[in-house]
C-alpha positions as CSV (number, residue, x, y, z in Angstrom):
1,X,13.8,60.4,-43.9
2,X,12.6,64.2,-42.8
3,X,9.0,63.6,-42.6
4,X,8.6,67.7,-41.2
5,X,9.1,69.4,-45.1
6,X,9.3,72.9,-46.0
7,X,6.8,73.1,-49.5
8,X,5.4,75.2,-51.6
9,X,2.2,75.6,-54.1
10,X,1.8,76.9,-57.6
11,X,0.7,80.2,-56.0
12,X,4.1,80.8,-54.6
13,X,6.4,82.7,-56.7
14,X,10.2,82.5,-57.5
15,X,10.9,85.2,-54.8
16,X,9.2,83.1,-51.8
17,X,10.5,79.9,-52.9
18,X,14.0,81.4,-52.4
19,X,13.5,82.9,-49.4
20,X,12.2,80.0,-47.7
21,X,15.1,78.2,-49.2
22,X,17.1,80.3,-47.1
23,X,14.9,80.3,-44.1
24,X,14.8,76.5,-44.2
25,X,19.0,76.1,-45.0
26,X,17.5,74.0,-48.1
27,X,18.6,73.6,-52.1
28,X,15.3,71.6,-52.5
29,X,11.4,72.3,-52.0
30,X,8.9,70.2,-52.8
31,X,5.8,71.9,-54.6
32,X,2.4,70.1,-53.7
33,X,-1.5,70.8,-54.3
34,X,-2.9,70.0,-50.8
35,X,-0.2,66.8,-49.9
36,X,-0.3,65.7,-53.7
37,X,3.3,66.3,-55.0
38,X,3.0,67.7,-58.4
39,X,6.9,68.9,-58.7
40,X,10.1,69.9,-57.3
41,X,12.3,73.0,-57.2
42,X,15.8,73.2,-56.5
43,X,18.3,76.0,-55.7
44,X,20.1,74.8,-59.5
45,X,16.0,75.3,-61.3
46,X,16.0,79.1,-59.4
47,X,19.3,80.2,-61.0
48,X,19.1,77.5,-64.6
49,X,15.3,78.5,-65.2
50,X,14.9,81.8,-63.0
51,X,17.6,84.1,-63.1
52,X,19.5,82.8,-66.3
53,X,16.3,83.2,-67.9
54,X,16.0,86.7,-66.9
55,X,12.7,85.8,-64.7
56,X,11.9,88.5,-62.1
57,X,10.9,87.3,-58.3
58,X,7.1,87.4,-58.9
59,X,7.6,84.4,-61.9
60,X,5.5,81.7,-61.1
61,X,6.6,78.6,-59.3
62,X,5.2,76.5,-62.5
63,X,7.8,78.4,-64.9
64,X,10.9,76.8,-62.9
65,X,9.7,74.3,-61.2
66,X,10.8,70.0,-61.9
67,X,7.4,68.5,-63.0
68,X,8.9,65.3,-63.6
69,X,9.8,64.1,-60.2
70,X,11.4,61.0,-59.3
71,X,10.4,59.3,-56.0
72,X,10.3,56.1,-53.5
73,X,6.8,54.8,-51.7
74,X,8.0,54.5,-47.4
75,X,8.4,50.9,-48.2
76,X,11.4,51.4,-50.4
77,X,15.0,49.9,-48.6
78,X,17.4,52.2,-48.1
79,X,19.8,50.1,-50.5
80,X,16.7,50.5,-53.5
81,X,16.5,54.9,-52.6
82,X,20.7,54.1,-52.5
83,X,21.0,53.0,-56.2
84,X,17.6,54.7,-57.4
85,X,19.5,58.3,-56.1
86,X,23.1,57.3,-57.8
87,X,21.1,55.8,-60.8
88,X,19.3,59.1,-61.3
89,X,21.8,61.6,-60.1
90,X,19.9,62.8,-57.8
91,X,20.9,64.0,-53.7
92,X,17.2,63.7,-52.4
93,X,14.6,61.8,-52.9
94,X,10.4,62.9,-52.3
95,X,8.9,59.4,-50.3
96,X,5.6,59.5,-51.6
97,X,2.5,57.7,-50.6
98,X,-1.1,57.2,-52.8
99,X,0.1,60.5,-54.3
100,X,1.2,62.4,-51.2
101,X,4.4,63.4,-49.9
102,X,5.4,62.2,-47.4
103,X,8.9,62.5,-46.2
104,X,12.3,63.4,-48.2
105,X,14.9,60.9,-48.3
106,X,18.4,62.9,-48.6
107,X,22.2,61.4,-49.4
108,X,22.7,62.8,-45.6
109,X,19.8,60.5,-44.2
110,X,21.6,57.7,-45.9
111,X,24.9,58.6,-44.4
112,X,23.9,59.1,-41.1
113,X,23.0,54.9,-40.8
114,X,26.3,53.1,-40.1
115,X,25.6,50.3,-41.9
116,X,24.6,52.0,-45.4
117,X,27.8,54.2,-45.4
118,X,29.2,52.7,-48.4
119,X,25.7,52.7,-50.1
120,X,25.6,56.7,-49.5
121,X,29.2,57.2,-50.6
122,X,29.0,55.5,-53.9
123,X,25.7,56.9,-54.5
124,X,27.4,60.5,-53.6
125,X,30.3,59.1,-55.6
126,X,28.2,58.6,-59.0
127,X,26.2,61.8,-59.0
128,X,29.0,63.9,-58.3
129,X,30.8,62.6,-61.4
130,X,31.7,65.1,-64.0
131,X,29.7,64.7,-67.7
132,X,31.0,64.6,-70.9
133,X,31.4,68.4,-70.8
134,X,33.6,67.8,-67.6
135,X,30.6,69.9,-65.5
136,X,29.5,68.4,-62.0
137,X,25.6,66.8,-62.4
């Protein structure tokens, strides 16, 4: 788990959230009010809600941000974030405790441990499937 995340707040805009994306050499940022995670954007909600919608780089975070989040408390197993992550589609996961983030869990943190290296690849495996429409979730 990376416990040292990049975030943002709601008084960010589109334009910083992509450059600290590229600052950070991230695809995910977590958006928070104080610790409290509140949402979630992701290099895929800057270009599906941002740019495809025509929003300019002062649009506000809220307008492409994820507000429904799905995440782990530091007491989930690595094999529980495993199937919650291929379950969901999802490549990283917000650990968050009483309401606050604290840590990311990613499909790289999973792969890194030896001894869940079949857990991360069939978790990779299942979000990386192509949907009905043959596109890549």
């Amino acid at each position: 788990m990376t416990t040292d995340c990049s975030t943002v707040t709601l008084k960010d805009n589109v334009y910083e959230v992509a450059v600290k994306m590229k600052q950070e050499d991230t695809g995910f940022i977590p958006v928070v009010e104080g610790r409290k995670l509140i949402g979630v954007i992701t290099d895929r909600d800057l270009v599906l809600r941002g740019y495809a919608e025509k929003r300019e780089g002062s649009a506000s975070v809220e307008q492409v941000m994820s507000d429904k989040v799905v995440s782990v408390s530091p007491d989930t197993t690595v094999d529980e974030a495993a199937k919650l992550m291929a379950r969901e589609q999802i490549r990283r996961l917000p650990v968050v405790e009483n309401g606050d983030l604290v840590g990311i869990v990613s499909i790289g943190d999973l792969a890194v441990r030896a001894s869940f290296e079949d857990e991360a690849g069939e978790a990779l495996s299942q979000i990386s499937e192509k949907n009905k429409e043959g596109m890549l979730r």
